[in-house]
C-alpha positions in Angstrom: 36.9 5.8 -47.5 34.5 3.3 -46.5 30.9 3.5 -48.5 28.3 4.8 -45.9 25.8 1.9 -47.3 28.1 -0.5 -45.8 27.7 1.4 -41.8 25.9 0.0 -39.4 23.5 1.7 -37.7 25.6 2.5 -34.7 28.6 3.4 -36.8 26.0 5.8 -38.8 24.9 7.4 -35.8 28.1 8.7 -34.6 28.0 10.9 -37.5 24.9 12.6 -36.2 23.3 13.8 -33.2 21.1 11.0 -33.0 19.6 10.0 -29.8 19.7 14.2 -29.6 16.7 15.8 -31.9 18.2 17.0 -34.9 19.0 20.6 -35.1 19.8 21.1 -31.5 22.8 22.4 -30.3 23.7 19.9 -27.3 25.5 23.0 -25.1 25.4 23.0 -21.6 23.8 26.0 -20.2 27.4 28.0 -19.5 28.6 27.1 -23.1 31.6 25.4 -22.3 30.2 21.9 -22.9 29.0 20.9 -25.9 27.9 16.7 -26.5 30.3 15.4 -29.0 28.2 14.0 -31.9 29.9 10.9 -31.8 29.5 10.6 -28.1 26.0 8.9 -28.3 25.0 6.4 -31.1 21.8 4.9 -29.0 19.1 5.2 -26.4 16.3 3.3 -25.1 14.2 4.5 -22.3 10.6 3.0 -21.1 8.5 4.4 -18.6 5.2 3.4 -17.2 1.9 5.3 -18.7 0.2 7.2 -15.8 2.4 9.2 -14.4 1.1 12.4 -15.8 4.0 12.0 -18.4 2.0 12.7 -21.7 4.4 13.8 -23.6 7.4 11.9 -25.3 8.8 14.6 -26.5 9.5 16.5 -22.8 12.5 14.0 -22.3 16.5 15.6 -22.6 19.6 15.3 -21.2 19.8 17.2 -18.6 22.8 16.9 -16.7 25.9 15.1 -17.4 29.3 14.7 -14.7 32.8 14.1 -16.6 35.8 13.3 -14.9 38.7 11.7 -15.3 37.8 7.7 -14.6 33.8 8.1 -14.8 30.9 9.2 -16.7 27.4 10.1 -15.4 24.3 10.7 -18.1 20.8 12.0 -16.5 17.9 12.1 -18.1 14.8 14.9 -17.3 11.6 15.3 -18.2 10.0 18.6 -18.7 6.0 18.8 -19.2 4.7 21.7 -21.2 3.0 23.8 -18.3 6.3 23.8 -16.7 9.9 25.8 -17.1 11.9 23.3 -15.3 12.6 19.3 -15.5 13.6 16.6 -13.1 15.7 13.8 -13.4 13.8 10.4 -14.4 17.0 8.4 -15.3 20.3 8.0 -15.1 23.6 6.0 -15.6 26.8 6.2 -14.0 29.9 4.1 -15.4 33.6 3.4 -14.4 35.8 4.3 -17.4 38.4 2.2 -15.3 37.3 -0.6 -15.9 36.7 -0.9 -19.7 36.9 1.9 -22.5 33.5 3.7 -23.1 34.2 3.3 -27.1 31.0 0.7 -28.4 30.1 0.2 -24.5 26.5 0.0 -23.6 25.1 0.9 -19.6 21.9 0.6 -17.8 19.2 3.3 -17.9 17.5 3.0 -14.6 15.1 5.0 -12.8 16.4 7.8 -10.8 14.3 7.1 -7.4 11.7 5.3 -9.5 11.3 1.4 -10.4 9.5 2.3 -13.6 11.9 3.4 -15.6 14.6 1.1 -17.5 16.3 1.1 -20.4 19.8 1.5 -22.0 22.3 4.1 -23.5 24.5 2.6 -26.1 28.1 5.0 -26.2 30.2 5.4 -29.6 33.5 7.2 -29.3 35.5 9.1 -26.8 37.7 10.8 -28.5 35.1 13.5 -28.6 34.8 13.6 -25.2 38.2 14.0 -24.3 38.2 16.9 -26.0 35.4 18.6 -23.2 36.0 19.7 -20.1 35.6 17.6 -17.2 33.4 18.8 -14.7 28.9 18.8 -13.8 27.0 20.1 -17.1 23.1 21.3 -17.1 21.4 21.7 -20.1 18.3 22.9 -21.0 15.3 21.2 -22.4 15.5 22.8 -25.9 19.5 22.3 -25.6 19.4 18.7 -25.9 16.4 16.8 -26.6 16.2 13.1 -26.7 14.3 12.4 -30.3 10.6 10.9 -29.2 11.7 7.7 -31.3 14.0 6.9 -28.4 11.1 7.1 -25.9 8.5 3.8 -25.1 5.6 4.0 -23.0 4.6 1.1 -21.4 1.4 0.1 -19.4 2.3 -1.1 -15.7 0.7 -4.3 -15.2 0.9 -6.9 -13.0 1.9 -10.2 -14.1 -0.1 -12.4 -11.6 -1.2 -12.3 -8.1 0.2 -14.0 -4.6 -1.4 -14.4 -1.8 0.2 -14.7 1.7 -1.1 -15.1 5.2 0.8 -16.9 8.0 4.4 -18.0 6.2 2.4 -19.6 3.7 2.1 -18.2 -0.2 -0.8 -19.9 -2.2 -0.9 -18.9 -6.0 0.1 -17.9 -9.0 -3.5 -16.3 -10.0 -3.9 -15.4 -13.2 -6.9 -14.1 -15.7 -9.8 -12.1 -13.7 -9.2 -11.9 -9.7 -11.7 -10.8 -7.6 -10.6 -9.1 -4.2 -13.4 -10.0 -1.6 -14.1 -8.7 1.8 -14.5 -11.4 4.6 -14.5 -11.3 8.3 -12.8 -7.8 9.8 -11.5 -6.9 6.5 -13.2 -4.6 4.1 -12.0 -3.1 0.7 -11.9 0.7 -0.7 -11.3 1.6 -4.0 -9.6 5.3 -4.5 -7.7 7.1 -7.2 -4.4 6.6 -8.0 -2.2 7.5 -10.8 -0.8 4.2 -11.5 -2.2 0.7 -9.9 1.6 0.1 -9.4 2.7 3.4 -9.0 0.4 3.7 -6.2 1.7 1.0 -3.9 5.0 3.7 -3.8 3.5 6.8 -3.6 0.1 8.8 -2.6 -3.1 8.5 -4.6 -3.6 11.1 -6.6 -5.1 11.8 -10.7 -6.1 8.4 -12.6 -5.9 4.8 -12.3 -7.3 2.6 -9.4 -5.9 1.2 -6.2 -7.4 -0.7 -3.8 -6.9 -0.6 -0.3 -7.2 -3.8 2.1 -8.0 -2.7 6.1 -10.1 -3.7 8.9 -12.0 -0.9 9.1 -13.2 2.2 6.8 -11.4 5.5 8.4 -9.7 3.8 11.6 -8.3 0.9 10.5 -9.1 -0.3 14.0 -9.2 -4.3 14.0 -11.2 -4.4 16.9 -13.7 -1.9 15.7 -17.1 -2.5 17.7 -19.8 -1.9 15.1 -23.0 -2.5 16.8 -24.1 -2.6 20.1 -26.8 -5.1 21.3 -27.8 -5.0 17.8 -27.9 -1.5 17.7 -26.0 0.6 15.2 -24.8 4.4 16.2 -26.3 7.5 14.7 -24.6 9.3 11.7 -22.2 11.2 14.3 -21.5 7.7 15.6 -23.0 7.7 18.6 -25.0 5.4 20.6 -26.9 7.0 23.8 -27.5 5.0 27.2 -30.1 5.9 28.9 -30.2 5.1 32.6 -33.7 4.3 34.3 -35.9 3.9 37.7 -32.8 2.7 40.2 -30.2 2.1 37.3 -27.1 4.6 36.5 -24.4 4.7 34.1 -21.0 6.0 34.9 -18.5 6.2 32.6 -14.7 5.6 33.2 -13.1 7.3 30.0 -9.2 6.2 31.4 -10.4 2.7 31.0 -13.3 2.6 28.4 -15.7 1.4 30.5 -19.4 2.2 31.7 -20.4 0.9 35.2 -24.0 0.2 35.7 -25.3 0.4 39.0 -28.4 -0.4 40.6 -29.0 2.4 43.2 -32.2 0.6 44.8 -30.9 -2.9 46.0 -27.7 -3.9 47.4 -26.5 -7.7 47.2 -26.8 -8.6 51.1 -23.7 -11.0 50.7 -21.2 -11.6 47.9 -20.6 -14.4 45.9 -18.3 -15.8 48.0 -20.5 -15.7 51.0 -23.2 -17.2 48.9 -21.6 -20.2 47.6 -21.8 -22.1 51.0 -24.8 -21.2 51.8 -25.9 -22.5 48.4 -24.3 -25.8 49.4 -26.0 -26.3 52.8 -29.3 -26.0 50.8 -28.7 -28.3 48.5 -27.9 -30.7 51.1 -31.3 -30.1 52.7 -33.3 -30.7 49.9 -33.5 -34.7 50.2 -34.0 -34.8 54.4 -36.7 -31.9 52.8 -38.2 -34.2 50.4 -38.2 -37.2 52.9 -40.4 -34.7 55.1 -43.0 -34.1 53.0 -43.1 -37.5 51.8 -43.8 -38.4 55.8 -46.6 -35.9 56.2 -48.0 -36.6 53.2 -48.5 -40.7 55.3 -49.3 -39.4 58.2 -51.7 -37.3 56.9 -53.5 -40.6 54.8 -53.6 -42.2 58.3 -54.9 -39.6 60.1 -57.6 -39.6 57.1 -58.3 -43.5 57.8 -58.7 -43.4 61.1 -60.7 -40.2 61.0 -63.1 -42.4 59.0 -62.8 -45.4 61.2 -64.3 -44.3 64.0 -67.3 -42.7 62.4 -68.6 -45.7 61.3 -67.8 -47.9 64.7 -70.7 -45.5 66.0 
């Protein structure tokens, strides 16, 4: 017999229940599956603080699907103000291709990014002894020991930015987000400043949200008109005077302002000639006055001319 100070931690494991809380009793919730103690000799699972997760201890197996060439492993989470769990994690591997004995699998997120981590198997000898089949357990059935469990605080690593094909960064340290031309920034609640670029806001955390403008996201929002800004209903009243009246053409979001008092007697076109043969008159118009203005000096001189011959 070997001398259990000469085990390795892993080969001391499959003696126990360990990653399963000691003292429970690892039965599905029909009682014709029971988690062979040397089945499971390890566990790692880490999962990003801030998803209303509070408790380490509220993780379990919760579901596990034997057959003959495959094993899946799930792993729930059950918080205290509630009766039932959902899956978090979960691994799924091919007994085809290699023996499960010593075999370690992926833990991964089950419809999540932040959760990862690894199951390490022992023996399956025990587990050919089950039946094969789908197996729910409860929460107090088979508890994954809270030394198995790692929070982690979702960061991020550095910031990108990219406008037109082009990527400029990495930024690291303290990064400012500024507002600039059409773009302005709102800060909301969110319960994770990762988790919230997957999912709604909702209890904690802080995301910040990039758009044109606050509440239509419009890019073309008008803001002001002639300098003037719209009431707190957002409206802004024309007010039509004398000969002028507004009309408004809600199919094509325009007001037409007419002048009810004077009518254009031609149009532009008509005018543009007309403006032309003007223009051409005004030197043989100049050259007039310039004329008159001599003949009126020589009617001046002559004028005085003969009042002094008498």
């Amino acid at each position: 017999m070997q001398d259990p100070r000469n085990l390795s931690w892993n080969q001391f494991n499959q003696a126990r229940k360990f990653p399963l809380l000691f003292g429970c009793s690892a039965t599905s919730r029909d009682g014709h599956f029971t988690i062979p103690d040397d089945l499971l000799t390890g566990l790692y699972l880490s999962y990003g603080l801030g998803h209303g997760m509070t408790d380490p201890g509220g993780f379990y197996i919760g579901e596990i699907v034997w057959w003959q060439t495959g094993l899946s492993l799930s792993v729930y989470y059950k918080p205290v103000d509630r009766e039932e769990g959902t899956k978090v994690a979960e691994t799924t591997i091919d007994l085809q291709a290699s023996p499960l004995d010593d075999r370690t699998a992926a833990l991964l997120g089950f419809n999540s990014r932040f959760f990862y981590g690894s199951v390490l198997f022992g023996r399956s000898s025990g587990l050919e002894k089950q039946p094969a089949g789908e197996w729910f357990f409860d929460p107090t059935a088979a508890p994954l020991d809270p030394f198995c469990i790692r929070p982690t605080v979702s960061e991020i690593s550095a910031l990108y930015v990219q406008s037109g094909g082009r990527t400029s960064g990495p930024f690291y340290g303290d990064v400012t987000l500024a507002a600039g031309d059409r773009i302005t920034l709102a800060v909301r609640s969110a319960d994770s400043l990762l988790h919230c670029l997957d999912d709604p806001p909702s209890g904690g955390g802080t995301e910040i949200v990039i758009g044109a403008d606050p509440g239509t996201g419009d890019t073309n929002a008008v803001r002001t008109l002639n300098g003037v800004e719209p009431d707190e209903s957002g409206n802004i009243t024309l007010i039509g005077r004398s000969c002028l009246t507004i009309t408004g053409q809600p199919g094509n979001a325009t007001l037409v302002l007419d002048d009810i008092c004077a009518e254009p007697c031609c149009t532009c076109q008509e005018l543009e000639p007309i403006q032309a043969k003007i223009m051409e008159l005004v030197p043989s118009i100049l050259a007039l006055e310039s004329h008159t203005r001599t003949l009126a000096l020589q009617a001046e001189f002559l004028s005085q001319s003969s009042a002094s011959l008498q």
